[in-house]
N, C-alpha and C positions, 0 to 999 in steps of 0.2 A: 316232821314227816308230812307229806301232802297228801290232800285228800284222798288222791286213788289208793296209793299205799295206804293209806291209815285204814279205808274201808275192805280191803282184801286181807289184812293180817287180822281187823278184829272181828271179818263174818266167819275166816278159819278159824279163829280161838275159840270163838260160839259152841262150834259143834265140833270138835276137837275129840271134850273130852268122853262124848258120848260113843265117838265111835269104835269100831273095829280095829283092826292092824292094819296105817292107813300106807298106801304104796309111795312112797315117795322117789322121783325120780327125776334126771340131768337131761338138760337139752341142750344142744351144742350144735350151730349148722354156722351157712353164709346166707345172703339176704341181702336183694335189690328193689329200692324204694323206686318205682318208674312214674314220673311224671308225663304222661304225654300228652300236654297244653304246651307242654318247655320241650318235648323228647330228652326228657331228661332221665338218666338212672344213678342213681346211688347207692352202690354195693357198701357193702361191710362184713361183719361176723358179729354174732350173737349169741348168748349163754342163759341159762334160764332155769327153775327149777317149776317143778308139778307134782302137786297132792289129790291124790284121789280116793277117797274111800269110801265105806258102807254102814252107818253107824246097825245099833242095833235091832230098832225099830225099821230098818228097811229104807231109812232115805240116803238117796246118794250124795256126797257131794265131794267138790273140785275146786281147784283151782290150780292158777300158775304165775310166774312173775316172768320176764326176759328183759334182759339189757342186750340192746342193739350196740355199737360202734360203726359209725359210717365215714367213708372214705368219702368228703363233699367235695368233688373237683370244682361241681357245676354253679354250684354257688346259688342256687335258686332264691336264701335269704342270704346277704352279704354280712351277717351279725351271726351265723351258726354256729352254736355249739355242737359239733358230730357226736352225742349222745345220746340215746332216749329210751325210753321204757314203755313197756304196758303192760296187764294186771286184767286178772278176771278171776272171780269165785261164781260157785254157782251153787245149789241144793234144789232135788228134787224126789219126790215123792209120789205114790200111788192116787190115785183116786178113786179111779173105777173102772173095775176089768169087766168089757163088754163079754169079749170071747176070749181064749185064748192069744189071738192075735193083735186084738184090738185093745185099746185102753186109753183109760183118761189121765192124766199127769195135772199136777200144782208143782212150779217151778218159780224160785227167783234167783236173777243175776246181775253181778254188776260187772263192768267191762271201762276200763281206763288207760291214757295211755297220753304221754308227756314229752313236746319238744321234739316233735319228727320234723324232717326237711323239708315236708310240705307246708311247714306253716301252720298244725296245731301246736297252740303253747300248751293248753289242757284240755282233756274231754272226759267227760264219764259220767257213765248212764248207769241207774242202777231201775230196775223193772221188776215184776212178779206178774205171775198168770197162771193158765192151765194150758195145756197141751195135746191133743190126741194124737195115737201115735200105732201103725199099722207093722208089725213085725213079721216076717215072712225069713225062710231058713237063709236064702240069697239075698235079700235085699231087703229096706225098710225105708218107711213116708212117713215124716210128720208133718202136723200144721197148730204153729201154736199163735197164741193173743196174748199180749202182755204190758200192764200199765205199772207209769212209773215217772223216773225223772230223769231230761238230758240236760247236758250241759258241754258247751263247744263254745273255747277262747281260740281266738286265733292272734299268732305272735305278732307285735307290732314290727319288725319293723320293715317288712314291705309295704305292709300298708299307710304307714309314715309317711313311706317315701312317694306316694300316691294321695298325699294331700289329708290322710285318718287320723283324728283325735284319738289316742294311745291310751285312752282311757275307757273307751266305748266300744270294745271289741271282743265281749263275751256274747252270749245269749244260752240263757236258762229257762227252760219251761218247764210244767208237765205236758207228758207225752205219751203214745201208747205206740208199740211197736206190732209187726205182724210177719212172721217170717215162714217159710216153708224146707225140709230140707230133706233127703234121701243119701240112705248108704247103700251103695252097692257092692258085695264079693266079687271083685272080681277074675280070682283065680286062689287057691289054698292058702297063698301068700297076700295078696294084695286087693285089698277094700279103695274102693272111689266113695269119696264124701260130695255132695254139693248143698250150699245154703244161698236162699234168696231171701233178704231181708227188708223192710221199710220201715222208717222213724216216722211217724207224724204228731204235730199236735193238733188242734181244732180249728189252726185256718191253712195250713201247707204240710208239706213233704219237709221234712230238716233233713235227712239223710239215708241214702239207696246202698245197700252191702250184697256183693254175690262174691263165695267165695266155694272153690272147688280145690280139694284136696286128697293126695293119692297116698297111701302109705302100704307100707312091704314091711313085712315080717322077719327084720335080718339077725335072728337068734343064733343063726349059721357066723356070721361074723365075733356078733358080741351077745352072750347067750342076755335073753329077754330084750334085746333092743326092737325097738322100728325106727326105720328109717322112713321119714314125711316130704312131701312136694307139696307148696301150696302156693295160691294164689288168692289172695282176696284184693278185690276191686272195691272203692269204697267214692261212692260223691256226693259231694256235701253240698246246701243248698244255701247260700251265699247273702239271697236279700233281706236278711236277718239284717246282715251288717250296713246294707249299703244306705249310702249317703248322697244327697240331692246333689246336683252339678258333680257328683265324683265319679269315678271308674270304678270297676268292680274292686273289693274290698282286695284281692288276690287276683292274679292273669291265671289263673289256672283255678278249677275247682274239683279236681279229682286227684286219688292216687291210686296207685295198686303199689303193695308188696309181696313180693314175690320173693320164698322161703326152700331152702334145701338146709333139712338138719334130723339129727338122729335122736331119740329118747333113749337113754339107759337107766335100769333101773339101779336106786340110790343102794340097796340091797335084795341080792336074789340068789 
């Protein structure tokens, strides 16, 4: 098993057995990987499953798994495997309640994901911090800080084919990340999420995430489901890799994908 899987099955085993009756539930949509350095997209369909619960003590926690399948026309790496994954656990907990509204969180997560058509072969971060966090009946801000550890390979063989020693194309650090994010109601049925994120270590930026997402209430369809739109933008910061007399390590240093899929629960 690799490392991202091996760290999301054994942070869920951890607190498993402490918690409540935890919701387990099916994720099933389609999903287009867009490259625009190449205008490239890369549709597919994807399946996935999500745990969430409340242990007894009050801390929450989650995670999820998704396998992607991608239809690669475009061929962005000529060596693709059209398969890939990612993975995120997370647990969080109280600290201190200012007001009512207001409060302070301790949170850590880890977030992985393996062999996308951009050209990561592995990435995953695993972090911990605190969080404050402003609740209001229609809408909610946080802002959290959080240190920890990235790690971002990138697949050889574009980079091969641009002159790269196939051996010299990870980069691991410690790092601390800082993200901001707000939900908004915005109708009985339908909440807007947005998250602005940033990776750095102590001499650069590694990697910029904004990801905005809408989800609807479709229990009218299939009782307990929601149905999600998302979009997360993600650009990676490259001169990690790069090499004297060579080209950028990739022609391209961003991706978005971009998600239509519905949650059902596993029992309801």
């Amino acid at each position: 098993m690799n490392k991202p899987l091996t760290f999301l099955v054994v942070g869920l085993s951890m607190f498993h057995p402490a918690a409540n009756a935890a919701d387990w539930a099916l994720m099933y949509g389609m999903h287009d990987t867009f490259v625009s350095d190449e205008d490239s997209h890369t549709v597919g369909a994807d399946i996935g499953i999500s745990l969430s619960a409340l242990t007894d003590s009050g801390i929450m926690m989650g995670g999820s798994l998704t396998f992607f399948a991608d239809y690669d026309h475009d061929e962005l790496d000529p060596d693709y495997s059209p398969y890939w994954h990612e993975a995120d656990a997370h647990i969080q907990g109280d600290l201190y309640q200012f007001t009512p509204a207001i409060g302070l969180d301790w949170l850590a997560r880890f977030d992985g994901k393996q062999n996308t058509v951009s050209g990561v072969e592995k990435q995953f971060k695993l972090f911990a911090g605190i969080g404050a966090q402003y609740e209001a009946s229609a809408f909610s801000l946080g802002l959290k800080a959080l240190g920890g550890y990235y790690n971002l390979e990138i697949d050889d063989d574009v980079p091969r084919s641009r002159g790269y020693p196939t051996n010299d194309l990870k980069h691991d650090t410690a790092a601390y990340t800082v993200l901001a994010d707000g939900q908004l109601k915005l109708n009985t049925k339908t909440d807007g999420y947005i998250r602005l994120q940033q990776y750095r270590d102590n001499d650069q930026w590694l990697e910029n995430q904004c990801e905005l997402t809408v989800s609807y209430d479709s229990t009218e369809w299939i009782k307990g489901s929601t149905v999600y739109m998302s979009a997360e933008y993600t650009r990676y910061n490259l001169d990690p890799y790069q090499k004297a007399g060579l080209a950028s390590v990739l022609p391209w240093d961003s991706d978005t994908l971009l998600r239509v899929y519905m949650k059902v629960p596993w029992r309801e």
